[in-house]
N, C-alpha and C positions, 0 to 999 in steps of 0.2 A: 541454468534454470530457465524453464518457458514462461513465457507469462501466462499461463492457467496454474502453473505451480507458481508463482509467485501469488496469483489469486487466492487460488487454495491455501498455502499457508497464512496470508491473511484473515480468510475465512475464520482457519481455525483459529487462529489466536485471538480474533477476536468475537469468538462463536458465543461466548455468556454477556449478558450483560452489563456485569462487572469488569468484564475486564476491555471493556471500554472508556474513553473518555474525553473531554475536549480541552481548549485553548493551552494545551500542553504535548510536544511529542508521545511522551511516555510521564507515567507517575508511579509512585513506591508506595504498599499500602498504607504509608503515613498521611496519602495523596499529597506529598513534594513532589515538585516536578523533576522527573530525570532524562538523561537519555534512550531512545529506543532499544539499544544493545544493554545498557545497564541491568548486572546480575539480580539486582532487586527489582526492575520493574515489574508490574503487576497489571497494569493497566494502560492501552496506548489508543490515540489518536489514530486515522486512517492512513496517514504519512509515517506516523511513527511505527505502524504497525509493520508498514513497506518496506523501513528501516532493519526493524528488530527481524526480520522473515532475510535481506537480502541485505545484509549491512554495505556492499560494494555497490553501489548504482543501485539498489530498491528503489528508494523516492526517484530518483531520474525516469529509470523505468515504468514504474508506476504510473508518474505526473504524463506521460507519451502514453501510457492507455487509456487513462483519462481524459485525456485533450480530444484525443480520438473521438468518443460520443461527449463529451459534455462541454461545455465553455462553464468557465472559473475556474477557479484552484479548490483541489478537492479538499486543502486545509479550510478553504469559506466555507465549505459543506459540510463538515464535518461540525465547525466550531457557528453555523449558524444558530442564532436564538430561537427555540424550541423543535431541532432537531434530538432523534432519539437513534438508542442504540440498533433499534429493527430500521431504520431511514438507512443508516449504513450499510449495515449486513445485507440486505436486500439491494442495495445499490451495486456491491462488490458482486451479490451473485448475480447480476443482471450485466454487469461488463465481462465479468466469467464466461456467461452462456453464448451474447454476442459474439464472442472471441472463438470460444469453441467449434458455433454454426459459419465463422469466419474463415474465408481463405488465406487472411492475411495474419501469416502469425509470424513469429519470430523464435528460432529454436533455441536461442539464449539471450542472454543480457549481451555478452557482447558480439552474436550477431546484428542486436539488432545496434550495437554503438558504434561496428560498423557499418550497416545501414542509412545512417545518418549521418556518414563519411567520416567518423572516428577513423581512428588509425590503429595496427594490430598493437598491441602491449609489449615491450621489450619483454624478454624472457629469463 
């Protein structure tokens, strides 16, 4: 997966405003909190979104294009006090489009966890 598809599915998933949410990975529409993979989620975080889109290295991935343009943890951004659903969504497509007009891309997850001197995966 690239990271513009990892973007994009983020996007989508958390394309309504409903099915957004904070100071939880993912939540169930009882709004319990659950995990990002969990069959009943319904609503996630920007982490948990990364999650539920790439459950093997998402949030890694994710937290390394983040770092990229912004300083904090995009869980503070996410779960900051009076941030909204559109602060998000517009933030994911503005590291999207960056990335796009960018040279430096990465043509998977784990090219780029070799890139950062991972090692290759036993087989």
């Amino acid at each position: 997966m690239t990271e513009t598809q990892l973007l994009n599915g983020m996007i989508k998933l958390l394309e309504k405003p409903e099915s957004w949410t904070q100071y939880a990975p993912a939540r169930k529409k009882t709004g319990e909190s659950c995990a990002p993979f969990d069959s009943e989620a319904y609503c996630w975080c920007i982490t948990g979104a990364a999650c539920s889109v790439l459950p093997e290295g998402g949030v890694l991935l994710f937290s390394d294009i983040w770092n990229r343009f912004y300083e904090g943890s995009p869980e503070f951004y996410n779960d900051f006090h009076g941030r909204w659903h559109s602060h998000v969504l517009s933030r994911l497509k503005t590291i999207r489009d960056l990335i796009v007009s960018s040279s430096v891309r990465y043509a998977s997850a784990l090219d780029y966890h070799l890139a950062i001197g991972g090692s290759e995966p036993d087989e």
